[in-house]
C-alpha positions as CSV (number, residue, x, y, z in Angstrom):
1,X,16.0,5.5,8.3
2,X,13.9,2.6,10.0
3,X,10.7,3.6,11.6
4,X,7.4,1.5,12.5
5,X,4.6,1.9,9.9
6,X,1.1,1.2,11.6
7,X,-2.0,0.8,10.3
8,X,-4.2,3.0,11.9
9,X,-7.3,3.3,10.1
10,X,-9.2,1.6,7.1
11,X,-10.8,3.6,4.5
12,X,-15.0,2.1,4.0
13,X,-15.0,0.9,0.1
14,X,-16.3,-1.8,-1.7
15,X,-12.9,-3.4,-2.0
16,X,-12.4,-2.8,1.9
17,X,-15.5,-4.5,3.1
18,X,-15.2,-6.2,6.4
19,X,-11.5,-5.4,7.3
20,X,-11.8,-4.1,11.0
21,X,-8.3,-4.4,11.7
22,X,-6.7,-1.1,13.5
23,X,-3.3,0.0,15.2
24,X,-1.4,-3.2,13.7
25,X,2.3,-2.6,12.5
26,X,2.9,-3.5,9.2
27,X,6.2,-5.9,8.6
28,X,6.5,-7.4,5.0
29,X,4.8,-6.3,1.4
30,X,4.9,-9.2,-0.9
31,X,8.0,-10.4,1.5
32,X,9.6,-8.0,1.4
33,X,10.2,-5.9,5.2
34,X,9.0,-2.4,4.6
35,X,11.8,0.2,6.5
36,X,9.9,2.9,6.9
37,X,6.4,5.3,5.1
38,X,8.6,6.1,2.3
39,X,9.8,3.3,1.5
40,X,6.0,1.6,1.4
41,X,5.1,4.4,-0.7
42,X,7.4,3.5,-3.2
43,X,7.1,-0.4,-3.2
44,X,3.5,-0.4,-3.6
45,X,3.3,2.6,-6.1
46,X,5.8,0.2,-8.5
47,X,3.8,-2.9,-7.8
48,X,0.6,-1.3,-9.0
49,X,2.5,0.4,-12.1
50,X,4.1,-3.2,-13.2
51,X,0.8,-4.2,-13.3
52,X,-0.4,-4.7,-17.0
53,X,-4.1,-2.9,-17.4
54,X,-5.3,-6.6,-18.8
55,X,-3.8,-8.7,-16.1
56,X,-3.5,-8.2,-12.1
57,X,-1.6,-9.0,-9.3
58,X,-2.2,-9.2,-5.8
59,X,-0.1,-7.3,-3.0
60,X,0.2,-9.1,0.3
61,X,0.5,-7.2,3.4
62,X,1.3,-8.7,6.6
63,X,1.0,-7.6,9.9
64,X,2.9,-7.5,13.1
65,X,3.0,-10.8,15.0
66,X,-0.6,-11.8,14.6
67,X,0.2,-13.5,11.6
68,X,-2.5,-10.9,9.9
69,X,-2.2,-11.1,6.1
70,X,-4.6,-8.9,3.9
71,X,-4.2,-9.4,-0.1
72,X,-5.5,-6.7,-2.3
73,X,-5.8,-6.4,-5.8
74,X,-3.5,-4.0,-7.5
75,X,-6.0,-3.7,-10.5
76,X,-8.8,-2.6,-8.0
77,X,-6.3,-0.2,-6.0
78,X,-5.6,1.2,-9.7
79,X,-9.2,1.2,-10.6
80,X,-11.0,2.1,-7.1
81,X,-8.4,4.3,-5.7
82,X,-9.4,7.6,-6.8
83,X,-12.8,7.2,-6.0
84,X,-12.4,5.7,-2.6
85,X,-10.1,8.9,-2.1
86,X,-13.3,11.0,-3.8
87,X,-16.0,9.4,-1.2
88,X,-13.4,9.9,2.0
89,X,-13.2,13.3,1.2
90,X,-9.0,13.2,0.6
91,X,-7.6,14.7,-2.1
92,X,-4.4,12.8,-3.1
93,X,-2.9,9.3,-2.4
94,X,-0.1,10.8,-1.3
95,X,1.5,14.0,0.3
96,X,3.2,15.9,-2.1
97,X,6.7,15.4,-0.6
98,X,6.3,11.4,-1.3
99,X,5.2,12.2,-4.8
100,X,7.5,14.0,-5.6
101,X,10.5,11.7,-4.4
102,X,12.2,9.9,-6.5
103,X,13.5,6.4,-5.3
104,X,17.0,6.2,-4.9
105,X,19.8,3.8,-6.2
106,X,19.2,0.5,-4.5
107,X,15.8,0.8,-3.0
108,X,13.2,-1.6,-3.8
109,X,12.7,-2.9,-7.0
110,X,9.8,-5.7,-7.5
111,X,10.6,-9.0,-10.2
């Protein structure tokens, strides 16, 4: 169930600008360790739906053992999402397997 989730590539956006880091393997979101795709998937898709539409909060991503830490919005991944997916030519956040999964009993649940 555990496998390495690296970050290989950085979509170019506004909310992007200047992160150059490649091919680092992500450890921890918000703290806590991230087991495997799916179960990033599902963390961050929850942290971005608690988010009230007024209000914001910020996701922190770290990274292997550089000590890398990269905070995002979740208001601007909610907001700038679909058009940084419309200018990069993708057409879903997602593959349709992860969407379509719903998280089981016990996974990941944020406060």
């Amino acid at each position: 169930d555990e496998q390495v989730v690296v970050l290989s590539h950085v979509l170019t956006s506004e909310v992007t600008s200047g992160f150059d880091h490649h091919h680092r393997i992500l450890n921890f979101v918000d703290d806590k360790p991230v087991r495997n795709l799916r179960h990033l998937y599902h963390m961050v898709e929850k942290l971005v739906a608690l988010t009230p539409p007024e209000g914001d909060r910020f996701l922190e991503f770290k990274f292997g053992t550089s000590n890398l830490t990269i905070v995002t919005s979740a208001r601007a991944a909610r907001v700038l999402g679909p058009r940084m997916l419309e200018d990069n030519a993708i057409s879903s956040h997602a593959s349709e397997d992860l969407r379509n999964d719903p998280v089981p009993l016990g996974e990941f649940v944020p406060q």
